[in-house]
C-alpha positions as CSV (number, residue, x, y, z in Angstrom):
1,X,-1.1,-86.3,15.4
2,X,-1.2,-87.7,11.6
3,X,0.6,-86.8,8.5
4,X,0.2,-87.2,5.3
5,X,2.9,-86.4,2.9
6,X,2.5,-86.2,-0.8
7,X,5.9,-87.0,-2.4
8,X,6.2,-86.7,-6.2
9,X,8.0,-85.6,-9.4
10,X,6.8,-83.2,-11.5
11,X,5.8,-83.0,-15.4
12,X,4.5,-79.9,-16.9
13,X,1.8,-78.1,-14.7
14,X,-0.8,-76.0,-16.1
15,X,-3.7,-73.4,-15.4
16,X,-6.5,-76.5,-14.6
17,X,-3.4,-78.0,-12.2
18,X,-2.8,-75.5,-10.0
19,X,-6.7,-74.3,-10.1
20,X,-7.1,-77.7,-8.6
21,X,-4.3,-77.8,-6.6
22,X,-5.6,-74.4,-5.3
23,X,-9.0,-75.7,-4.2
24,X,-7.7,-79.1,-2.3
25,X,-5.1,-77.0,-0.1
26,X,-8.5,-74.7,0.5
27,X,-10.4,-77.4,1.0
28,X,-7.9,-78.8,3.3
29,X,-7.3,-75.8,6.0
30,X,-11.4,-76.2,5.7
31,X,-11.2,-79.1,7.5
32,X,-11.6,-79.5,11.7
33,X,-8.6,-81.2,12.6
34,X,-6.6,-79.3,10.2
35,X,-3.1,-78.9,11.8
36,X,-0.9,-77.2,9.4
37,X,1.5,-77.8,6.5
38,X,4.9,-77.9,4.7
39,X,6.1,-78.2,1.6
40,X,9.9,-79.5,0.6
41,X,11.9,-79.5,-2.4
42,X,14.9,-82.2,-3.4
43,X,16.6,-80.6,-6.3
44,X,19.1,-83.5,-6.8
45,X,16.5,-86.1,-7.5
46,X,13.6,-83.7,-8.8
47,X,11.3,-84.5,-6.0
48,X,8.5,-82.3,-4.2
49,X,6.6,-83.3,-1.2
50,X,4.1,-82.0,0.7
51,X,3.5,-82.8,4.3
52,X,-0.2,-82.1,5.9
53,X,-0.2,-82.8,9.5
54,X,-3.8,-83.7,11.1
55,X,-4.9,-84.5,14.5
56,X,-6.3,-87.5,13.5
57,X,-7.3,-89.9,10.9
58,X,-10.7,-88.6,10.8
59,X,-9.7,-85.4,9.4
60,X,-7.3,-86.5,7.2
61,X,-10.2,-88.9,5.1
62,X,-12.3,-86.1,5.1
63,X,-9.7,-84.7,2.2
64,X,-8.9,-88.2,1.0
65,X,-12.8,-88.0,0.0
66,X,-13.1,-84.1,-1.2
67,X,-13.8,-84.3,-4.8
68,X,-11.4,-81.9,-5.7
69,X,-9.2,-84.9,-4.3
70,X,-10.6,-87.4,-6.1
71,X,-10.3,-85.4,-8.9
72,X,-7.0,-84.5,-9.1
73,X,-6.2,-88.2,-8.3
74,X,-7.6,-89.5,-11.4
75,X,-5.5,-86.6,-13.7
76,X,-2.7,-87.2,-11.5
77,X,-0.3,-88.8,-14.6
78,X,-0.9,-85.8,-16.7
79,X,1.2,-83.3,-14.0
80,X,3.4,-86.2,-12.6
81,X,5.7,-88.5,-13.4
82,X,5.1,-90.9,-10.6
83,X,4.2,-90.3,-6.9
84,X,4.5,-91.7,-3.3
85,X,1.8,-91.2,-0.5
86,X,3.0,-91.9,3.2
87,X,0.5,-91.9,6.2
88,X,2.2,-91.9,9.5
89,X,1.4,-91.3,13.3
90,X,3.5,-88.6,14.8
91,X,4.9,-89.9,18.5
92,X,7.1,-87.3,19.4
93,X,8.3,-83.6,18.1
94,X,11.2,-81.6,19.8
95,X,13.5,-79.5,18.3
96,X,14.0,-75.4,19.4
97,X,13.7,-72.8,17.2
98,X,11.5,-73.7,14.6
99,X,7.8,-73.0,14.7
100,X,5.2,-75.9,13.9
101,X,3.8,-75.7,10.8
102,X,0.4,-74.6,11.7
103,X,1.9,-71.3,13.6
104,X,4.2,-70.0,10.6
């Protein structure tokens, strides 16, 4: 399993922002391979992330390449000020009590 989480600070969002951001989380559950997702705020440091989780790398380019992606990549300083992508390869999950992310 992959994930991709989307770490970033917010400026001002507006009607064409969340229209967009609208269409890549569609575009997203679209996708075979699809796992789930999660979405976590830091308060302190004015941070949001969002965390995708994918069974592969496959299916996580096939949104890296969605135009709405693309778009929303190439605005991405008028909503933001300043952003962090990580990619990482899950090894191991355990815990009790908490559902995974594609089940909630």
């Amino acid at each position: 399993m992959y994930t991709s989480t989307f770490i970033f600070a917010k400026k001002q969002f507006d009607d064409e922002f969340h229209r967009l951001d609208q269409r890549i989380a569609q575009a997203a559950r679209a996708i075979p391979g699809y796992l789930g997702e999660e979405s976590w705020e830091d308060p302190a440091r004015g941070l949001y992330a969002n965390i995708y989780y994918w069974e592969s790398l496959a299916a996580l380019e096939t949104l890296i390449r969605d135009p709405a992606h693309q778009q929303a990549k190439a605005a991405q300083s008028q909503w933001l000020d300043g952003y962090r992508v990580e990619i990482s390869q899950v090894l191991r999950q355990y815990g009790q009590g908490l559902p995974f992310p594609a089940l909630l």
